[in-house]
PDB file of the backbone (N, CA, C, O) and the ligand in Angstrom, with CONECT records:
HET     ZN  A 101       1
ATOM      1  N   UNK A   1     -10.669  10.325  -7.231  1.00  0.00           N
ATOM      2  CA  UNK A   1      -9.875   9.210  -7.734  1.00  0.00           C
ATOM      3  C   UNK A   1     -10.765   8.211  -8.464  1.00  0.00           C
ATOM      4  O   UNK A   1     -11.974   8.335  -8.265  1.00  0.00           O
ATOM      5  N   UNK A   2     -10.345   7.213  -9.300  1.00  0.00           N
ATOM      6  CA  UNK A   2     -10.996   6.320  -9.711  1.00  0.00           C
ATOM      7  C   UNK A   2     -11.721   5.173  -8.988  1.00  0.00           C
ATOM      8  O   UNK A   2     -11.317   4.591  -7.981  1.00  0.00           O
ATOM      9  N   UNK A   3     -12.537   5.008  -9.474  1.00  0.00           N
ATOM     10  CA  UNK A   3     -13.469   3.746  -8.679  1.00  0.00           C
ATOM     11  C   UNK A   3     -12.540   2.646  -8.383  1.00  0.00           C
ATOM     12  O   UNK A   3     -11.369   2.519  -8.743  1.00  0.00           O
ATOM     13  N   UNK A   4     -13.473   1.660  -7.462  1.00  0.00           N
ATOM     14  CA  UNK A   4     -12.591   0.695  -6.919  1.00  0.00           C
ATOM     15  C   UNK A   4     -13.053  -0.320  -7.836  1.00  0.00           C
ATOM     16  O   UNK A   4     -14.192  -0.468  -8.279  1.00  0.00           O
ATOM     17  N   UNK A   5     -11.651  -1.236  -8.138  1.00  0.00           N
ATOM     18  CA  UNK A   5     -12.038  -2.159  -9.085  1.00  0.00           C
ATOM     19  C   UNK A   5     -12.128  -3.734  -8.474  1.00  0.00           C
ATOM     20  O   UNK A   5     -11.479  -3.830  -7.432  1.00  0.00           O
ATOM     21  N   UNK A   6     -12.638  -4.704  -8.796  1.00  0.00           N
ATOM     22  CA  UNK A   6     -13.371  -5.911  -8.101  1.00  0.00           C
ATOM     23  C   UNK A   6     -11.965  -6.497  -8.555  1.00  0.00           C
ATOM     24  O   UNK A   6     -11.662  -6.365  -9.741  1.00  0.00           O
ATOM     25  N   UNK A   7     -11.228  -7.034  -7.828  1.00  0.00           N
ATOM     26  CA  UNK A   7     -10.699  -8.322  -8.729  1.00  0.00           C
ATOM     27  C   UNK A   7     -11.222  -9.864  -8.569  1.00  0.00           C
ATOM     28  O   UNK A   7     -12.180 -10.331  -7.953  1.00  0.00           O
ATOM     29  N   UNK A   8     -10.403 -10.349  -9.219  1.00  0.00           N
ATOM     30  CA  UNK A   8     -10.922 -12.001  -9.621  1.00  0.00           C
ATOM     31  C   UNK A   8     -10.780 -12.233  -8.137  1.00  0.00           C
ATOM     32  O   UNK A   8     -10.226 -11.355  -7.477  1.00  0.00           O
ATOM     33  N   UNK A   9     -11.355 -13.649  -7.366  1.00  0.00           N
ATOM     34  CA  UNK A   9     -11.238 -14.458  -6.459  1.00  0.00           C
ATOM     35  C   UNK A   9     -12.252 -13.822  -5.118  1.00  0.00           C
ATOM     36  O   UNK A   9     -12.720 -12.687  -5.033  1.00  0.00           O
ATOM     37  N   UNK A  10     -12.361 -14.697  -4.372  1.00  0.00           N
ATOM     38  CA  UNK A  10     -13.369 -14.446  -3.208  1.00  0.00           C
ATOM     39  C   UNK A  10     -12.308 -13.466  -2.111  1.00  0.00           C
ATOM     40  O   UNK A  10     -11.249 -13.973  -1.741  1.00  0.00           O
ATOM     41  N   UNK A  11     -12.678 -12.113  -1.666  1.00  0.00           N
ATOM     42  CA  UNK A  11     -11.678 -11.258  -0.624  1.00  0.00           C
ATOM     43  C   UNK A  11     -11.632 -12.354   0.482  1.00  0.00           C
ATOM     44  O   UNK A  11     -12.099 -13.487   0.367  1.00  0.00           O
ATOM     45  N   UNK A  12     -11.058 -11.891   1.466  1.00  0.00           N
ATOM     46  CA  UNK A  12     -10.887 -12.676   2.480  1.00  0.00           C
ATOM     47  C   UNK A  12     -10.662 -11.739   3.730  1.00  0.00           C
ATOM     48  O   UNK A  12      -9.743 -10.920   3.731  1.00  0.00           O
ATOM     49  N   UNK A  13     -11.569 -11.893   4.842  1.00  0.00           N
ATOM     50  CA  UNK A  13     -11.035 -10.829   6.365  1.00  0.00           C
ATOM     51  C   UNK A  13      -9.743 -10.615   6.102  1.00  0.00           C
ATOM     52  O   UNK A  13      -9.543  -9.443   5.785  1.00  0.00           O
ATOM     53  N   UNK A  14      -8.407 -11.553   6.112  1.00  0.00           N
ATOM     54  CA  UNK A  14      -7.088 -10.956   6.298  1.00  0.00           C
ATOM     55  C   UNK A  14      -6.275 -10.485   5.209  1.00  0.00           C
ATOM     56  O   UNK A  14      -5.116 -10.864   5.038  1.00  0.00           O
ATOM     57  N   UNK A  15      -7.068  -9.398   4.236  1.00  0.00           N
ATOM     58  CA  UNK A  15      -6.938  -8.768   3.265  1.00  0.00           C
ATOM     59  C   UNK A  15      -6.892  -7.222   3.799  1.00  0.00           C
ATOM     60  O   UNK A  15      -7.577  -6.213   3.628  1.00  0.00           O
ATOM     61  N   UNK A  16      -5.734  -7.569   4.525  1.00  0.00           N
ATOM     62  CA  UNK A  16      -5.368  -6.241   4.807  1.00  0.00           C
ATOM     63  C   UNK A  16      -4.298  -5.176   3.713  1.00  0.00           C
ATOM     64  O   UNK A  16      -3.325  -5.677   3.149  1.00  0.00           O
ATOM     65  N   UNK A  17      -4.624  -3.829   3.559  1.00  0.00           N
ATOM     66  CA  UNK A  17      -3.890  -3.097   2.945  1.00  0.00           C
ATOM     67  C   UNK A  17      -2.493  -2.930   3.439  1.00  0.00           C
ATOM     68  O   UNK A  17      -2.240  -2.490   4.561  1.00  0.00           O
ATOM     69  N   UNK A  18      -1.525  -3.323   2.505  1.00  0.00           N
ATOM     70  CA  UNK A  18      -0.270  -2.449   1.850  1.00  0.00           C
ATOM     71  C   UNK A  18       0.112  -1.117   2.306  1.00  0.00           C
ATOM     72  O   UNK A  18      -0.535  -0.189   1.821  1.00  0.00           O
ATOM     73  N   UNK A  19       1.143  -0.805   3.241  1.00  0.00           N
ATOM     74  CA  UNK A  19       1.271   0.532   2.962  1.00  0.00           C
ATOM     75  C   UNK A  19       2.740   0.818   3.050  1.00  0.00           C
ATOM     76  O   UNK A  19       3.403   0.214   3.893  1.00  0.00           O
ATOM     77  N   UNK A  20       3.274   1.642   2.290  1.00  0.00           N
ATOM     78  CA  UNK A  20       4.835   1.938   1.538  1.00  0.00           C
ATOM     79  C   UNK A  20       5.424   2.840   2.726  1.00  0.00           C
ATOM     80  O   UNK A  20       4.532   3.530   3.219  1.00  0.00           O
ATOM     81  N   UNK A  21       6.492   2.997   3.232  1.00  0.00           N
ATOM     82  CA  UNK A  21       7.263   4.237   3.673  1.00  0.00           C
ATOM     83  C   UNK A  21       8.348   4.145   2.974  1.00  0.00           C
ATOM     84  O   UNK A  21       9.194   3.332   3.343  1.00  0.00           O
ATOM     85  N   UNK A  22       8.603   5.021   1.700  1.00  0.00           N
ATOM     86  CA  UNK A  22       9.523   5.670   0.971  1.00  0.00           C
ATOM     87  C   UNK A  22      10.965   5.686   1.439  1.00  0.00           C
ATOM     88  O   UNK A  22      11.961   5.030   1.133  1.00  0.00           O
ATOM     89  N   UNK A  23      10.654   6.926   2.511  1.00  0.00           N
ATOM     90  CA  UNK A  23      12.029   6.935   3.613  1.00  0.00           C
ATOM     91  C   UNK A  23      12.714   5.888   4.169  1.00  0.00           C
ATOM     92  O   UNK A  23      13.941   5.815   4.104  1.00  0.00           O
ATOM     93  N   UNK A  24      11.861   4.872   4.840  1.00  0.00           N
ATOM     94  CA  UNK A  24      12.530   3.460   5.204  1.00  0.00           C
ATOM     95  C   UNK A  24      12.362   2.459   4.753  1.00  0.00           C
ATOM     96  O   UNK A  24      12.273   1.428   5.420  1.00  0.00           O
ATOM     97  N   UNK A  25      12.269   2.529   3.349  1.00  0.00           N
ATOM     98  CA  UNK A  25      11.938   2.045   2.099  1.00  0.00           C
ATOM     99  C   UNK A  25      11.347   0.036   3.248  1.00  0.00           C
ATOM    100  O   UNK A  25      11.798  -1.107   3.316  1.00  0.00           O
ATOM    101  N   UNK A  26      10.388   0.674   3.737  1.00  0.00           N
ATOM    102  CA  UNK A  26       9.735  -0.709   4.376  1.00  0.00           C
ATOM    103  C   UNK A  26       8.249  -0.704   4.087  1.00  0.00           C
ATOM    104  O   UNK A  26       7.719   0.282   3.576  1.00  0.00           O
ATOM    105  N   UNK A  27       7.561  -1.809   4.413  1.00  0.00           N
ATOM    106  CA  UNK A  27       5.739  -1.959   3.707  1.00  0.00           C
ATOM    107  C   UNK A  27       5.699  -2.519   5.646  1.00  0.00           C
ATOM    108  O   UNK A  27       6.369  -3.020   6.549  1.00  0.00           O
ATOM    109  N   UNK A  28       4.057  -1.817   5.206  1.00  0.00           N
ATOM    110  CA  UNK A  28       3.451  -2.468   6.958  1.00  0.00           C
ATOM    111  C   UNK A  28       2.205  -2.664   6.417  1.00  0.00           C
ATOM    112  O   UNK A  28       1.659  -2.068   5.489  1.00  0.00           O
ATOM    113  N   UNK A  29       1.721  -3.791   7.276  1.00  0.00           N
ATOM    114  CA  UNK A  29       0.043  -3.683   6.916  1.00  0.00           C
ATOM    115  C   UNK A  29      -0.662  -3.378   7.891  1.00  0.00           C
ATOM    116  O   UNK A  29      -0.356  -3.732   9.030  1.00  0.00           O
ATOM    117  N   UNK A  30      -2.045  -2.459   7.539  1.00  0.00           N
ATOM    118  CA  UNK A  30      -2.420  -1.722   8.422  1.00  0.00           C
ATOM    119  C   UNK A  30      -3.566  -2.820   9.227  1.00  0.00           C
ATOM    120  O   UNK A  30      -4.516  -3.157   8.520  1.00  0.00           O
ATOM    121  N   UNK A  31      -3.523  -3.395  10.676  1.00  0.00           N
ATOM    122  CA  UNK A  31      -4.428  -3.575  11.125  1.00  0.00           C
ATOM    123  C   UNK A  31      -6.299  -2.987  11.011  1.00  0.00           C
ATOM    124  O   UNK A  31      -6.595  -1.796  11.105  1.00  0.00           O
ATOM    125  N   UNK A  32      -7.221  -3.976  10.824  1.00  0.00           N
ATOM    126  CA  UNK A  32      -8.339  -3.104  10.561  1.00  0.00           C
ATOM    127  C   UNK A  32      -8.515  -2.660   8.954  1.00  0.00           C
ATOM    128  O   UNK A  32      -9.461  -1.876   8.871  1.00  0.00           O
ATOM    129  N   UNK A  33      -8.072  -2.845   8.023  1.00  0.00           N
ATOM    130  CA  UNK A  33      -8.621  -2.366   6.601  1.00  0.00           C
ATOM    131  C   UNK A  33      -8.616  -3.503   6.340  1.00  0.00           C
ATOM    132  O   UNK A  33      -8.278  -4.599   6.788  1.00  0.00           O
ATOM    133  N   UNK A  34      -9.158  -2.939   5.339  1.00  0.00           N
ATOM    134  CA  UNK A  34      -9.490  -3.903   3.676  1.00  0.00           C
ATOM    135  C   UNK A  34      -9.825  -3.397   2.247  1.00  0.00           C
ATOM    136  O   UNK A  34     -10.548  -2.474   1.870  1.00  0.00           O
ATOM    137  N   UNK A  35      -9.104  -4.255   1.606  1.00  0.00           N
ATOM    138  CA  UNK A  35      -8.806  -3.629   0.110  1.00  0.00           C
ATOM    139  C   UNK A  35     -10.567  -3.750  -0.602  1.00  0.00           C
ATOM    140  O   UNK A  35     -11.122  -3.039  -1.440  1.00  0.00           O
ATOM    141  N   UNK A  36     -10.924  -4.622  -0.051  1.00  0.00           N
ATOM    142  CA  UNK A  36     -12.085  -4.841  -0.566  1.00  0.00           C
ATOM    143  C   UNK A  36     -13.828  -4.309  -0.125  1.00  0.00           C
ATOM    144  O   UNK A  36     -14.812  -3.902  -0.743  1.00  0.00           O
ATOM    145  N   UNK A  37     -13.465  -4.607   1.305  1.00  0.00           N
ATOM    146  CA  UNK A  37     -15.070  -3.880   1.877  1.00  0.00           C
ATOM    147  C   UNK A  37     -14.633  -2.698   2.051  1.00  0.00           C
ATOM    148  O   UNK A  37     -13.724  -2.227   2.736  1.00  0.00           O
ATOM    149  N   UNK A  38     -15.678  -2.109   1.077  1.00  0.00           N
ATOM    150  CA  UNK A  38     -16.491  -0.741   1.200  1.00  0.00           C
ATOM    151  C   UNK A  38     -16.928   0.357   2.556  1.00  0.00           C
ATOM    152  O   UNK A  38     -17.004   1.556   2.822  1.00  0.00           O
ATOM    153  N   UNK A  39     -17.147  -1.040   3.178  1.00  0.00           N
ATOM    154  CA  UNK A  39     -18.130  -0.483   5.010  1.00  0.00           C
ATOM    155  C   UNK A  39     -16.587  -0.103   5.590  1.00  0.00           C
ATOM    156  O   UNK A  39     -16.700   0.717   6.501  1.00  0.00           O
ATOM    157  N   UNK A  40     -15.246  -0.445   5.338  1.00  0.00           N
ATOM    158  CA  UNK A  40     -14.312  -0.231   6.219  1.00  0.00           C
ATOM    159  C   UNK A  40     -13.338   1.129   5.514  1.00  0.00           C
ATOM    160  O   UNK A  40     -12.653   1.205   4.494  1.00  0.00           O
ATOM    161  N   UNK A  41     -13.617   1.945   6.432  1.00  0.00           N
ATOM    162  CA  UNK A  41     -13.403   3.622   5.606  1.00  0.00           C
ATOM    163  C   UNK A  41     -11.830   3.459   5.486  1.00  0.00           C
ATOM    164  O   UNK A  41     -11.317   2.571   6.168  1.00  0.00           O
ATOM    165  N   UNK A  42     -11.007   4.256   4.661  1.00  0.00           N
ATOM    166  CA  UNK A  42      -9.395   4.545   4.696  1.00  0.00           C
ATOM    167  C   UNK A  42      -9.229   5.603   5.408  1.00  0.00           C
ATOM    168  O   UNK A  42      -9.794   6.697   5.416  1.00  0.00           O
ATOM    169  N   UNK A  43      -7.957   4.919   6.313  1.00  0.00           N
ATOM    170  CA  UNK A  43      -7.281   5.673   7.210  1.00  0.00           C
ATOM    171  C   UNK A  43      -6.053   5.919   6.923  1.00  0.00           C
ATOM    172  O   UNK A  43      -5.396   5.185   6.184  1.00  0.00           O
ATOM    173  N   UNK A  44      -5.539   7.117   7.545  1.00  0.00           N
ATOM    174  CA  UNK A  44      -4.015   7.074   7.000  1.00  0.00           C
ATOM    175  C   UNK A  44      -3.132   6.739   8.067  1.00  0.00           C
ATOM    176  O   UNK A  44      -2.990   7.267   9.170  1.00  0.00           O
ATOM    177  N   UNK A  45      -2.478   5.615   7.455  1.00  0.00           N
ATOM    178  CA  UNK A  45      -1.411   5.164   8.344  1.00  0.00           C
ATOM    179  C   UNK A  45       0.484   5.635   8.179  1.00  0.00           C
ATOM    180  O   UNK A  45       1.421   5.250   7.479  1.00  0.00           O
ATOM    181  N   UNK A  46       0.278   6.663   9.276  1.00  0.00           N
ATOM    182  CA  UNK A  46       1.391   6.871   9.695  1.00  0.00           C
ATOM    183  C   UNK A  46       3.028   5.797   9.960  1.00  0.00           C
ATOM    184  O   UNK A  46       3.179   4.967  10.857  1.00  0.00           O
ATOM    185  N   UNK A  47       3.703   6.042   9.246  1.00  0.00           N
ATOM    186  CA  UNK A  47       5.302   4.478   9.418  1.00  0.00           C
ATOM    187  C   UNK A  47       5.290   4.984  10.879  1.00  0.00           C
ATOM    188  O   UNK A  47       5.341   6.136  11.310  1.00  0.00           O
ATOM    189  N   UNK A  48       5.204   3.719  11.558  1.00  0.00           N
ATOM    190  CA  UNK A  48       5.709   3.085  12.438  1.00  0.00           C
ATOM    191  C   UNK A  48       7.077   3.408  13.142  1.00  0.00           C
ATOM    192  O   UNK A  48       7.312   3.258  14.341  1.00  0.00           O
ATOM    193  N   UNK A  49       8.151   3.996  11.938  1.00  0.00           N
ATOM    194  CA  UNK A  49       9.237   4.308  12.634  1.00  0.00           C
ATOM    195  C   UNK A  49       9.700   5.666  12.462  1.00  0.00           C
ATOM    196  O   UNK A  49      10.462   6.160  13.293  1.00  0.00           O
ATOM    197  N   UNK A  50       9.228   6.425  11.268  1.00  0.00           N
ATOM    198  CA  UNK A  50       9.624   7.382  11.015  1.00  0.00           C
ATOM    199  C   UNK A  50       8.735   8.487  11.236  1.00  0.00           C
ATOM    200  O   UNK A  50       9.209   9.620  11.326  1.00  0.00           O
ATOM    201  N   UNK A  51       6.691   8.157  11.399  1.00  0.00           N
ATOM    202  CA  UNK A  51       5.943   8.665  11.759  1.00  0.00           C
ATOM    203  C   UNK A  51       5.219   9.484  10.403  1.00  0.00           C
ATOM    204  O   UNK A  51       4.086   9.964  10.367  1.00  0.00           O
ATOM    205  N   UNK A  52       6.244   9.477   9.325  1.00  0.00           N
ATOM    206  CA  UNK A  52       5.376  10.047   8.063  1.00  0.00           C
ATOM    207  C   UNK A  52       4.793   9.412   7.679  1.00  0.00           C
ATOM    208  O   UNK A  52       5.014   8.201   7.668  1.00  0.00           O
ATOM    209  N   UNK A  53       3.489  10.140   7.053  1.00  0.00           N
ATOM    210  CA  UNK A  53       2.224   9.239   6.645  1.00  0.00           C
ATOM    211  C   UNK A  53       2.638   8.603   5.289  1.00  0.00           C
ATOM    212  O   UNK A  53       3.094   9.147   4.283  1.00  0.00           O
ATOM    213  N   UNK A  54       2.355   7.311   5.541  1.00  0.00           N
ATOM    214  CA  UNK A  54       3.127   6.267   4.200  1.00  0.00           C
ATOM    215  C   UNK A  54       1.815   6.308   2.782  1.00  0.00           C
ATOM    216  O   UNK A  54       0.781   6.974   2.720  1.00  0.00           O
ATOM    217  N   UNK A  55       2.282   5.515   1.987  1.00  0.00           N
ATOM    218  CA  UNK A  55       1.775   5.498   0.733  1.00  0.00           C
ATOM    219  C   UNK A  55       1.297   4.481   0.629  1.00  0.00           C
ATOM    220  O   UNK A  55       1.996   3.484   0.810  1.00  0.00           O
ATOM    221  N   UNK A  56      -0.605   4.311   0.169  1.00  0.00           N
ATOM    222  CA  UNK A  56      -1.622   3.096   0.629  1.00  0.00           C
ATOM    223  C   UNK A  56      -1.320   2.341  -0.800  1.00  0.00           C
ATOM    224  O   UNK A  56      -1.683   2.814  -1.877  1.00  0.00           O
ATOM    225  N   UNK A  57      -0.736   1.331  -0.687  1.00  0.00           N
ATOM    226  CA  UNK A  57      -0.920   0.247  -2.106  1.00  0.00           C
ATOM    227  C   UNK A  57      -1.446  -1.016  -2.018  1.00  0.00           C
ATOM    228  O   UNK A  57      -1.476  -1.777  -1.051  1.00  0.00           O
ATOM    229  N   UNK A  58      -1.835  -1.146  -3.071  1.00  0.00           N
ATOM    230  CA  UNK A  58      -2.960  -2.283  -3.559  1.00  0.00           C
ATOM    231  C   UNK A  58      -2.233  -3.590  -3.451  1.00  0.00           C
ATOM    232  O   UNK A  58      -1.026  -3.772  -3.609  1.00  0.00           O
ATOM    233  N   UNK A  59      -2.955  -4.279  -3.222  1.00  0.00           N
ATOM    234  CA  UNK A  59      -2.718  -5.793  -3.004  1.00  0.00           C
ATOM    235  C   UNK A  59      -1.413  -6.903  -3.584  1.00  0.00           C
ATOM    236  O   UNK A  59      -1.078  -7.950  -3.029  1.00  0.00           O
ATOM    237  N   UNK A  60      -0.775  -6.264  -4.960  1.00  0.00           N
ATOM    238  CA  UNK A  60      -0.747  -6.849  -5.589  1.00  0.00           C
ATOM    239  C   UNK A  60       0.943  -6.717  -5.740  1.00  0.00           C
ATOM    240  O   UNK A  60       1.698  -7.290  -6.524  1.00  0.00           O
ATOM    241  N   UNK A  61       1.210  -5.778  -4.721  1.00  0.00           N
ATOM    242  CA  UNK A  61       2.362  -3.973  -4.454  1.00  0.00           C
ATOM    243  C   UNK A  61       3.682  -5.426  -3.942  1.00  0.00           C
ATOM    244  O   UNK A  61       3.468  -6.120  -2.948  1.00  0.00           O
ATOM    245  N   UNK A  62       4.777  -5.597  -4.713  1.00  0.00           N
ATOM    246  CA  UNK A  62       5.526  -6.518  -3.820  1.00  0.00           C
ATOM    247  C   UNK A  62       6.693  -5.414  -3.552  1.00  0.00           C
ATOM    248  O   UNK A  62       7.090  -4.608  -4.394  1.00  0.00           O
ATOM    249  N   UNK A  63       7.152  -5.533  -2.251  1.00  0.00           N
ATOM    250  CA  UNK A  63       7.992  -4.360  -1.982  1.00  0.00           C
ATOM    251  C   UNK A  63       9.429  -4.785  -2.115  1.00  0.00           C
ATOM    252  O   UNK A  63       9.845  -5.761  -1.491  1.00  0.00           O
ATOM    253  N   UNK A  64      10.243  -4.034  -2.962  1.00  0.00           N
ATOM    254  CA  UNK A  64      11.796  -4.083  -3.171  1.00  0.00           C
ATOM    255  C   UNK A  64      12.382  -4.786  -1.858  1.00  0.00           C
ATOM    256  O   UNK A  64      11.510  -4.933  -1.001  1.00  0.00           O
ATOM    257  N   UNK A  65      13.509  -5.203  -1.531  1.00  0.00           N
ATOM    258  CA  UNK A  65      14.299  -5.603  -0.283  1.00  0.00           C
ATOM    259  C   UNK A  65      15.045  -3.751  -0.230  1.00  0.00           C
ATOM    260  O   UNK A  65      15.335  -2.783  -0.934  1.00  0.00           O
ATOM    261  N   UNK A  66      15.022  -4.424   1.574  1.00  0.00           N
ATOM    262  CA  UNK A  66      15.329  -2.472   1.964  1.00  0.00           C
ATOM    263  C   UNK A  66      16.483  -1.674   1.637  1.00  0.00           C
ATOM    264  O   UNK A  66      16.724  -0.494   1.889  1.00  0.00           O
ATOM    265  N   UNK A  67      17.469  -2.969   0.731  1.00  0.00           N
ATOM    266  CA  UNK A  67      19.076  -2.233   0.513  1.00  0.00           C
ATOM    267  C   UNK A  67      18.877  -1.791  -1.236  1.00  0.00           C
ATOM    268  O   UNK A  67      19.756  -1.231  -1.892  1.00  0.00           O
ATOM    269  N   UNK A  68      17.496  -2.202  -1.772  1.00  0.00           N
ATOM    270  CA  UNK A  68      17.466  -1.734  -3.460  1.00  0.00           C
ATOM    271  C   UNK A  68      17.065  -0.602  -3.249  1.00  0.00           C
ATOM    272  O   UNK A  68      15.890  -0.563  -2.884  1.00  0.00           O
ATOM    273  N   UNK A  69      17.560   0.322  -3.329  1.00  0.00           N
ATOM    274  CA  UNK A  69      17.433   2.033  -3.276  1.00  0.00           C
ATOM    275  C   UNK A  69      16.480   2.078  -4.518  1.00  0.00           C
ATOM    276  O   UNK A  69      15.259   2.171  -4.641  1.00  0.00           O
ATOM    277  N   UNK A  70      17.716   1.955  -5.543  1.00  0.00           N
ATOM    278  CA  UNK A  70      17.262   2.230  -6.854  1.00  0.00           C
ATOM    279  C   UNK A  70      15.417   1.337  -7.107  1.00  0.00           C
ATOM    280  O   UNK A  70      14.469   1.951  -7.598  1.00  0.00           O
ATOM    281  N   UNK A  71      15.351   0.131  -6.722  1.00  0.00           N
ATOM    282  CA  UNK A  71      13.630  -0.271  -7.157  1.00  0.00           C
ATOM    283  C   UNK A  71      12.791   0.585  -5.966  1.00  0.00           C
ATOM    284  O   UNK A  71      11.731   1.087  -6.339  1.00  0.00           O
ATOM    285  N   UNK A  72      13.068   0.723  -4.998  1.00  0.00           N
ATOM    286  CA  UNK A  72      12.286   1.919  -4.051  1.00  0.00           C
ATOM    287  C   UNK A  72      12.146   3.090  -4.733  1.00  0.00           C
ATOM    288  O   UNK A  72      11.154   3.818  -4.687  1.00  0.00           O
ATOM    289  N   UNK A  73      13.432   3.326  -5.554  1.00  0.00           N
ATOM    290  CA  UNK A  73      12.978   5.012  -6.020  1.00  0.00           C
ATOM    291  C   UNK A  73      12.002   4.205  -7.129  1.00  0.00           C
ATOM    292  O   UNK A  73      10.841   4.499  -6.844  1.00  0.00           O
ATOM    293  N   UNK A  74      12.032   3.398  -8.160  1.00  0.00           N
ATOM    294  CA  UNK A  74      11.163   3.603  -8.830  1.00  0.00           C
ATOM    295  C   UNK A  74       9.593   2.978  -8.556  1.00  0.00           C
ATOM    296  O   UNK A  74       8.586   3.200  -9.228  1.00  0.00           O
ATOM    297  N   UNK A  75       9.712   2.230  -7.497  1.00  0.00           N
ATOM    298  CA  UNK A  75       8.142   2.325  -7.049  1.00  0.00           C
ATOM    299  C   UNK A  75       8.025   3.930  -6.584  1.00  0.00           C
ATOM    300  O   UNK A  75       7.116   4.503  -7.183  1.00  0.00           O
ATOM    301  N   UNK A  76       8.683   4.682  -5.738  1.00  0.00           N
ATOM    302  CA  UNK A  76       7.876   5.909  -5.754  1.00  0.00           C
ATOM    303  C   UNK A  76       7.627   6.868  -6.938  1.00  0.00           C
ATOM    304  O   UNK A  76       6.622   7.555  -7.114  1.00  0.00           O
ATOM    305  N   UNK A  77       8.728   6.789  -7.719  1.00  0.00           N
ATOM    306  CA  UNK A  77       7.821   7.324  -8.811  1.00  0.00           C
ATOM    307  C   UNK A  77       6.963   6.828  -9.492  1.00  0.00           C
ATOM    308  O   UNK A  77       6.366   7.626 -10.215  1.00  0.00           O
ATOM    309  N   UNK A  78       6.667   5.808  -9.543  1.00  0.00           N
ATOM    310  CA  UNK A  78       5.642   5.200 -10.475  1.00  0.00           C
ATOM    311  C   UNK A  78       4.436   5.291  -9.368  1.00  0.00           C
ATOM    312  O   UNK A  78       3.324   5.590  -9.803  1.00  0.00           O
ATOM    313  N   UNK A  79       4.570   5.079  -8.129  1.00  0.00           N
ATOM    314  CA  UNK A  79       3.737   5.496  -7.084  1.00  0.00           C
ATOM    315  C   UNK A  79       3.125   7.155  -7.259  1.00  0.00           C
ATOM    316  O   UNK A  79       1.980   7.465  -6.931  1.00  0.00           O
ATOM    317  N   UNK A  80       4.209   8.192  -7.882  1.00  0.00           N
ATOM    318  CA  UNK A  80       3.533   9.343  -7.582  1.00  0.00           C
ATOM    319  C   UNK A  80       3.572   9.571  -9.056  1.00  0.00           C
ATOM    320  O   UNK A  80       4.323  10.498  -9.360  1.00  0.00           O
ATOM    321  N   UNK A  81       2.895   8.910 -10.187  1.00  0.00           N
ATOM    322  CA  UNK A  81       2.123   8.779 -11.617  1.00  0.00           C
ATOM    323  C   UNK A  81       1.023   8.305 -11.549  1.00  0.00           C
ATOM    324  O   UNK A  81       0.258   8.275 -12.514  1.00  0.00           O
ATOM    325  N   UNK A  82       0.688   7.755 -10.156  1.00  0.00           N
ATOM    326  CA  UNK A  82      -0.889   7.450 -10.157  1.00  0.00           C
ATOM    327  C   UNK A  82      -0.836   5.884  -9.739  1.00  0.00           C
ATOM    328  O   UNK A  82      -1.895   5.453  -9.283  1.00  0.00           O
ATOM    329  N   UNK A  83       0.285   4.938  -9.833  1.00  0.00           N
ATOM    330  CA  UNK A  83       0.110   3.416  -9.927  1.00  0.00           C
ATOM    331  C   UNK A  83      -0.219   3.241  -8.292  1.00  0.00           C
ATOM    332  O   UNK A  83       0.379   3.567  -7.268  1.00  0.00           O
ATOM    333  N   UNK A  84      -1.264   2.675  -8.531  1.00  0.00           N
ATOM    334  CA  UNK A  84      -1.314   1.824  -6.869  1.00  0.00           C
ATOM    335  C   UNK A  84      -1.335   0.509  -6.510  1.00  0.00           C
ATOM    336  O   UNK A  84      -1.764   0.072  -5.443  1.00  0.00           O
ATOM    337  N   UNK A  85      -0.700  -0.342  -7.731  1.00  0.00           N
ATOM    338  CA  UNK A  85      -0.826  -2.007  -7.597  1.00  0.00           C
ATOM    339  C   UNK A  85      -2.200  -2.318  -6.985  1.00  0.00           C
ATOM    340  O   UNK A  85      -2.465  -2.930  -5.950  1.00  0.00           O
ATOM    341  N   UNK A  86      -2.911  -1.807  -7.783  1.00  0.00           N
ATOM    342  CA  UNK A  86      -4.232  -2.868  -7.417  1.00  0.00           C
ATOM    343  C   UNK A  86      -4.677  -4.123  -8.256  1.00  0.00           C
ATOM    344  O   UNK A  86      -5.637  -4.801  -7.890  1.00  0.00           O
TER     345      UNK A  86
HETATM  346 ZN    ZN A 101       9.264   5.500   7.624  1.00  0.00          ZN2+
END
């Protein structure tokens, strides 16, 4: 995949990652990561309710409300073209 890119502003500890579940078109953030340090490896985080492993997005990822079907489907497709809102 492509390198990680720096953005503007100082990270911060509670710069925790984004992560999508499609199916229950809901975002969780994963305790323990960060979008930014390097030293903290990616894990895959499994939804919470449905147990499939969700989709890791970037910081920047604002998630549809859970009754817009239609903007859920098109974050996942634009999700599975490569976009990761970073
Ligand atoms: Zn789920």
């Amino acid at each position: 995949m492509a390198g990680k890119r720096q953005g503007p502003g100082v990270p911060t500890a509670t710069n925790r990652v984004h992560f999508a579940c499609f199916g229950c078109r809901k975002t969780f953030k994963q305790a323990g990561s960060s979008n930014w340090d390097s030293n903290v490896p990616e894990r895959p985080f499994p939804c919470p309710e449905c147990k499939q492993p969700m989709a890791r997005m970037g910081r920047h990822f604002k998630a549809p409300r859970q009754r817009a079907v239609r903007a859920w489907q098109e974050v996942e497709r634009l999700y599975l073209q490569g976009e990761r809102f970073d």
